[in-house]
C-alpha positions in Angstrom: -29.4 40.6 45.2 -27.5 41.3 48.6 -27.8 44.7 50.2 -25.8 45.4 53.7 -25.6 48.6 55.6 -22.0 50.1 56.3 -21.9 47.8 59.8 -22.0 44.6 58.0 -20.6 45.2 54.9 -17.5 46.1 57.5 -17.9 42.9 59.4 -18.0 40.6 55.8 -14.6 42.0 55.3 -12.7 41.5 58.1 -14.2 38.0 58.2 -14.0 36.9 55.1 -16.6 33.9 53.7 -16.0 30.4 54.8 -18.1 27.5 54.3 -19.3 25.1 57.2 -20.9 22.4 58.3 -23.1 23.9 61.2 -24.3 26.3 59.0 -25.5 24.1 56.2 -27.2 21.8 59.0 -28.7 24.7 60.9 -30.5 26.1 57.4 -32.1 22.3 56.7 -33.5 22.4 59.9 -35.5 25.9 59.8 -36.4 25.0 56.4 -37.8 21.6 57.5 -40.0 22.9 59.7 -41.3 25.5 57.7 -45.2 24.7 56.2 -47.4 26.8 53.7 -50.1 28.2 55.1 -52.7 30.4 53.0 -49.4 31.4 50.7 -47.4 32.2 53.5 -44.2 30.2 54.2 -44.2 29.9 58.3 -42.0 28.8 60.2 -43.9 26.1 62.4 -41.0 24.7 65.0 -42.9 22.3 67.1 -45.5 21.7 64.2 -48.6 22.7 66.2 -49.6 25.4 63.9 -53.4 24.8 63.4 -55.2 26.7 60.4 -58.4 26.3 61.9 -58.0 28.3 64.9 -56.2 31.4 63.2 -57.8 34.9 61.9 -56.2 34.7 58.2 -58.7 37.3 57.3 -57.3 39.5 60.4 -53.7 38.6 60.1 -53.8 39.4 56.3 -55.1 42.5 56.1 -51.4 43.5 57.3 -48.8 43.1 54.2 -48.3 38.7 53.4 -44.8 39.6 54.1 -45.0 41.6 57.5 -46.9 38.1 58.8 -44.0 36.2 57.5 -41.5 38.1 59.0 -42.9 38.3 62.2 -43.7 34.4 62.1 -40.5 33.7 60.6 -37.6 35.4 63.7 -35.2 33.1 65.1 -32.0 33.9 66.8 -29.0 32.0 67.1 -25.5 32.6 68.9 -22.7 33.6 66.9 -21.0 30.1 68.0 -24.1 28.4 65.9 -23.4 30.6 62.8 -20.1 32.4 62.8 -19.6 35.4 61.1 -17.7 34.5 58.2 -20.2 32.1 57.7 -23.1 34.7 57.8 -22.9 34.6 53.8 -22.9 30.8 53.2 -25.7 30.4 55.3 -27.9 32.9 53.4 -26.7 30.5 50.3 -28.2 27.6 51.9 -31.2 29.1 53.2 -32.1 30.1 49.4 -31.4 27.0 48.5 -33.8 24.6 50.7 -36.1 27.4 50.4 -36.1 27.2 46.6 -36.1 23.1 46.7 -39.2 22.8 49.2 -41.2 26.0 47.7 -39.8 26.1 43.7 -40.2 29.0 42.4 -41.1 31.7 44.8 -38.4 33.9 45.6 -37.8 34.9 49.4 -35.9 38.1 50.8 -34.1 36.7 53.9 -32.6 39.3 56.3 -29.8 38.5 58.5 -29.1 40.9 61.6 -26.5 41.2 64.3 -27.4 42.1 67.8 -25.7 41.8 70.9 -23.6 38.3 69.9 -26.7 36.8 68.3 -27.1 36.5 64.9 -31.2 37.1 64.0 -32.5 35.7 60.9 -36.3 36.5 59.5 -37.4 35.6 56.2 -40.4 36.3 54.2 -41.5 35.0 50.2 -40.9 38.2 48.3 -43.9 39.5 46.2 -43.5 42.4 43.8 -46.5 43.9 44.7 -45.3 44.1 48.2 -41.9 44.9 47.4 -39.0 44.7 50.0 -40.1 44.5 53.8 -37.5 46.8 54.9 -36.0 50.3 53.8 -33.8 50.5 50.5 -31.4 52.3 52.8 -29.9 49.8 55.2 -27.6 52.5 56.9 -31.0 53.6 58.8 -30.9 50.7 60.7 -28.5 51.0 64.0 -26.8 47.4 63.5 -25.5 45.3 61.2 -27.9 43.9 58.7 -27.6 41.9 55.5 -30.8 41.6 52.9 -30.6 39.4 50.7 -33.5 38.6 47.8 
């Protein structure tokens, strides 16, 4: 399932969906340096993430997902990940996601700010349900979900 506010939806359009290299590349490389840690895919870039000097039980009390999220925020230029390749790249992030983790599904959330394009990305759990609104039109620019 994709859900875009009006903004996006607008800017998949015009752009259209196109394939590339970069893209593909970019989305092995997050993935790669992503680890589990107590059920939570995070994003660990210089791998330096040490278990035994984090608070799980204080981190966790917040939502799995929320720690994820916040963990998981990169931003890239629009020249790294062009627009019309916003949907492709969402592809291929579910994809190396789904190959290094299996079966967990993950709700990844592309945003557009300022000629960046942010991603964040979290495992979805039903019991948690989505991280953000239903109603993407709250949000004040242009943002894809995808689960």
């Amino acid at each position: 399932m994709i859900n875009t506010n009006w903004m996006m939806s607008q800017i998949l359009l015009k752009e259209g969906e196109k394939q590339g290299l970069q893209a593909k590349m970019i989305s092995k490389q997050v993935i790669k340096k992503t680890r589990l840690i107590r059920n939570c895919v995070i994003f660990d870039e210089n791998g330096t993430l040490n278990e035994e000097r984090m608070n799980f039980d204080r981190i966790l009390k917040i939502v799995g997902a929320g720690y994820e999220v916040s963990s998981n925020e990169l931003r890239f230029s629009e020249g790294e990940i062009p627009r019309n390749q916003i949907l492709y790249f969402v592809d291929c992030l579910n994809l190396e996601l789904s190959r290094k983790y299996g079966e967990r599904k993950f709700g990844i959330i592309i945003s557009l700010y300022d000629g960046s394009v942010d991603l964040r990305f979290h495992t979805y759990r039903e019991k948690e349900g989505l991280w953000l609104d239903n109603n993407l039109d709250k949000y004040d620019v242009p943002i894809l979900y995808s689960v």
